[in-house]
Every structure is written in C-alpha cells, then in structure tokens.
C-alpha positions as CSV (number, residue, x, y, z in Angstrom):
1,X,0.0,0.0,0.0
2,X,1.3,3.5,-1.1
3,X,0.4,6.4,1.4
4,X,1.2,9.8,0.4
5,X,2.0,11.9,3.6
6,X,1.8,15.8,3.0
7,X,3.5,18.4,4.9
8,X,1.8,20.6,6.7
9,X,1.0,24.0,4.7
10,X,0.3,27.2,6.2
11,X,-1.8,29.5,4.7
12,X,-2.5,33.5,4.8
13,X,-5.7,35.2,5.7
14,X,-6.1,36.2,2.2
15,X,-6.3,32.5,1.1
16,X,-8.7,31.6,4.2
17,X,-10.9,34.1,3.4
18,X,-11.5,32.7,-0.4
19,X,-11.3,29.6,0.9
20,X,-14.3,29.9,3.5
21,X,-16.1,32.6,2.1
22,X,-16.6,34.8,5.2
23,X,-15.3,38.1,5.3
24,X,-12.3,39.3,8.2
25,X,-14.5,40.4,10.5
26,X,-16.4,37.2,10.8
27,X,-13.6,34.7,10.8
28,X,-12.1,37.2,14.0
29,X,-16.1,37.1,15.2
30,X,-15.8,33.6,14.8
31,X,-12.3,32.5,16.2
32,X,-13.5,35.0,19.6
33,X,-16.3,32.8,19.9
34,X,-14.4,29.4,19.7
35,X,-16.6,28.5,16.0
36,X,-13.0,29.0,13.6
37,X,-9.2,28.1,14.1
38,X,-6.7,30.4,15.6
39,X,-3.9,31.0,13.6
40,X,-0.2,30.7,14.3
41,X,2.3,33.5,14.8
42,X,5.0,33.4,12.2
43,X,6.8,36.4,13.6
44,X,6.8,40.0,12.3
45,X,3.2,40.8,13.8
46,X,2.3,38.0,10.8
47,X,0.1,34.8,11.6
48,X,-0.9,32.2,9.2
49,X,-3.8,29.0,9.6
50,X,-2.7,25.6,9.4
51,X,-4.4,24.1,5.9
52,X,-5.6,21.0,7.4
53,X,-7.4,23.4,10.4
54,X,-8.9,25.1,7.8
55,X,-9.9,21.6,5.8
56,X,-11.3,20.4,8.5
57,X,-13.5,23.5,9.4
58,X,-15.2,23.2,5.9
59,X,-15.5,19.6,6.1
60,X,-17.2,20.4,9.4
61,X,-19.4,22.6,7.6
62,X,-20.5,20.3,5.3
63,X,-21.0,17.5,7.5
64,X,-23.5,19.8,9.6
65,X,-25.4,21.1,6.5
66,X,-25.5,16.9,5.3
67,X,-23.6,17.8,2.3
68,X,-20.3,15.5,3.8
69,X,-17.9,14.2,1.1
C-alpha cells in the first residue's frame, strides 16, 4: 500500500478568506467565539492557519449542512 504523507501548509488570511467565504470580521467574530481556528504566529506581527485546520473547518461545515464528502 502507497500512502502519500503531505506536509503541513500554512496558509494567509487572504487565502482563508476565499477559501471559507466569510469576510475578516467574521472569521475574528468567529475565532473569539471558539466557532473558527486560531492562527499561528509566524513572527513579524504576521500569523498564518494551518491548511488541514482550515480543511477540517469546511469539512465540518459540510458535515452539519448533510452535504459530507
């Protein structure tokens, strides 16, 4: 059997927020009231999300809404 382990990506706001579809404000909103992933410093006043948190959050999503892959 051939499994394929990927490295963990980090991603930018700009990509989470095409990605989800929510706007800054409501990702912040979101992640305040525990209902998003925090993200992770990467220094310089910078943070990034972790791409399988964000994977996860929309597979959530979907899995609530009975639309689950």
């Amino acid at each position: 059997m051939n499994t394929v382990t990927q490295k963990p990506r980090l991603i930018r706001r700009a990509e989470v927020i095409a990605r989800v579809g929510l706007c800054k404000a409501s990702i912040y909103n979101r992640m305040n009231s525990g209902e998003f992933p925090r993200p992770i410093s990467i220094g310089g006043g910078r943070v990034a999300w972790l791409e399988s948190d964000i994977d996860n959050w929309i597979t959530e999503r979907l899995f609530e809404a009975g639309r689950a892959a």
